[in-house]
N, C-alpha and C positions, 0 to 999 in steps of 0.2 A: 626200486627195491629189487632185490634177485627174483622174487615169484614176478613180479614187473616186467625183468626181461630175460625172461627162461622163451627159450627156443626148441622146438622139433624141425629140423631140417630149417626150414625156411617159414611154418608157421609158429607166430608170436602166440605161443596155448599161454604164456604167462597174461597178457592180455585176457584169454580167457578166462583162465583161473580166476586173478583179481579180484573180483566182485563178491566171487564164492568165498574166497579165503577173508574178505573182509567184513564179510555180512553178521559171521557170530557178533563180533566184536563190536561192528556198528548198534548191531540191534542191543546189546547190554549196553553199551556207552548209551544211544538216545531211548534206550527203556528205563535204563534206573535215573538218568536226568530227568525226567517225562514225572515219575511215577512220584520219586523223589528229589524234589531241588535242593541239591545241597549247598554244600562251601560258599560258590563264587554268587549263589543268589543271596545269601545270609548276609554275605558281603556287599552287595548293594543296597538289602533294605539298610542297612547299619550306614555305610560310610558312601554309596554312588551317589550321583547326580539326581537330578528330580526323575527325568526321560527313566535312569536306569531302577532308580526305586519302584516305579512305575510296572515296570517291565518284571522285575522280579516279584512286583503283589499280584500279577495277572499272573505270574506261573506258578504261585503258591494255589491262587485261589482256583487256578484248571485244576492242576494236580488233587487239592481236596476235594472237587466239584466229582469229579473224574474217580475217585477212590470210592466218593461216597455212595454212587450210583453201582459200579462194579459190587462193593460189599453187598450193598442190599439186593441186588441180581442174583450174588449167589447165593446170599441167605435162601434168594424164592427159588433159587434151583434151574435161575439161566445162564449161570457160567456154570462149567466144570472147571476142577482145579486138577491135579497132577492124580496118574492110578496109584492106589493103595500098593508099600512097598509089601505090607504083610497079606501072605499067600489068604491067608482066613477069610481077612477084611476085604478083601481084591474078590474072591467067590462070594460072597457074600452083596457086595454090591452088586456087581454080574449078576446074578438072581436076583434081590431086589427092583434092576433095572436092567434088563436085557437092552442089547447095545450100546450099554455107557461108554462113552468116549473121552477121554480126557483133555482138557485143555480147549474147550467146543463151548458155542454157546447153542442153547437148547431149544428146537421150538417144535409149533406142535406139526406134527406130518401130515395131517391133512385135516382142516378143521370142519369139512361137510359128515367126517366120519367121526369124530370128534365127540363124547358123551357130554350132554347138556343137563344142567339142574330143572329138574322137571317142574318143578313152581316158577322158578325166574326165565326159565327156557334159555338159558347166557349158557356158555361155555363154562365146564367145570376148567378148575387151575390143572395143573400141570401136571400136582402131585395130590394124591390122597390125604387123610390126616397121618395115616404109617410111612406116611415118604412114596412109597408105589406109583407110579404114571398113572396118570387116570386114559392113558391109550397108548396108540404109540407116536414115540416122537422120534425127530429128525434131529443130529448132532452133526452141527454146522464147525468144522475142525478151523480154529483161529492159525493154529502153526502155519510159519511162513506169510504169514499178513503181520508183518515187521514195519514199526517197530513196534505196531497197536497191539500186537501178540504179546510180545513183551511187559507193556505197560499193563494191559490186562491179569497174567499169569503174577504178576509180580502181587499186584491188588489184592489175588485169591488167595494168594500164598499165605499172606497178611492176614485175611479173614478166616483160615482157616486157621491158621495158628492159634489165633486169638481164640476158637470155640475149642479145640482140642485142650489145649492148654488150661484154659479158665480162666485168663488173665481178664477179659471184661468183664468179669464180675467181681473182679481184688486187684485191680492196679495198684495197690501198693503192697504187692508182694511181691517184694527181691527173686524169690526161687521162681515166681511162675513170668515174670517176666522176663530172666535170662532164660527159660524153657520158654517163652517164645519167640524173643531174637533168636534160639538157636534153630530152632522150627523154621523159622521165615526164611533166614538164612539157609537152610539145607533145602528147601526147598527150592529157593533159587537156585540156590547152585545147581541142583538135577535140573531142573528146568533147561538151564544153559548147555550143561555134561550131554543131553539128547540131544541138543542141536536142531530142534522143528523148525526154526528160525529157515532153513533147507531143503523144509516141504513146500509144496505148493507150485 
């Protein structure tokens, strides 16, 4: 390819580039395969071989296994999903939760300082009943851990759509379910448009 064999003097940087310039691309190609199997696995449970039927229900059944753990994470507030586009909502959180970080999974920062429930003597959860940290915690940044980044971010996208929206509570509503394909959808897309895929 040209970025392949771009030259400065006598060093091959096309070489170097390579990996950078194909990493967006890889990481969405084996994130949304990952997250979601589409066409060609549809295609084997339907019409492939036994091997390839096989092969396509083990990557149905990671991918649900794998989504359903992800949504109920961030139900409990151990993934983060993308920062608030609205200035309000974004200050808003920030206070709520000083040092939120988006796209991180959440744990707690030091559990010997850590507030404990005075009956059971166990670590209080994460977060209060108003959402607020029950201390402070550590936000572990996923960006650049490709394509697990991806498959993750894509997951939250999804669950968050689905709460904003209200669609699990009325899937069979037409309006709230193209408001949240186009949610899910927009959120990918920024996801990708920032490029974290880069970090790390």
């Amino acid at each position: 390819s040209f970025i392949q064999n771009l030259r400065l003097g006598f060093i091959p940087i096309g070489r170097i580039l390579l990996p950078f310039a194909q990493t967006p691309a890889n990481a969405l190609v084996k994130g949304l395969a990952a997250a979601f199997p589409f066409h060609k696995t549809f295609q084997a449970l339907g019409s492939g071989t036994a091997a390839q039927q096989q092969k396509a229900l083990a990557k149905f059944s990671m991918a649900s296994m794998i989504g359903t753990y992800v949504a109920n994470e961030f139900a409990n507030g151990r993934f983060t999903g993308q920062m608030p586009t609205n200035k309000n909502e974004r200050e808003a959180l920030l206070v709520q939760k000083p040092g939120w970080q988006p796209n991180s999974y959440v744990m707690i920062k030091d559990k010997n300082n850590w507030p404990r429930d005075p009956e059971t003597n166990e670590l209080l959860p994460l977060y209060n009943e108003m959402g607020k940290p029950n201390g402070e915690l550590h936000y572990l940044s996923l960006n650049g851990l490709e394509p697990v980044g991806s498959i993750i971010q894509l997951y939250t996208a999804t669950a968050e759509a689905a709460v904003k929206t209200g669609i699990a509570n009325d899937l069979d509503n037409p309006e709230l379910m193209l408001d949240f394909m186009l949610s899910t959808l927009g959120a990918t897309f920024n996801y990708y448009k920032e490029m974290p895929m880069l970090e790390g």
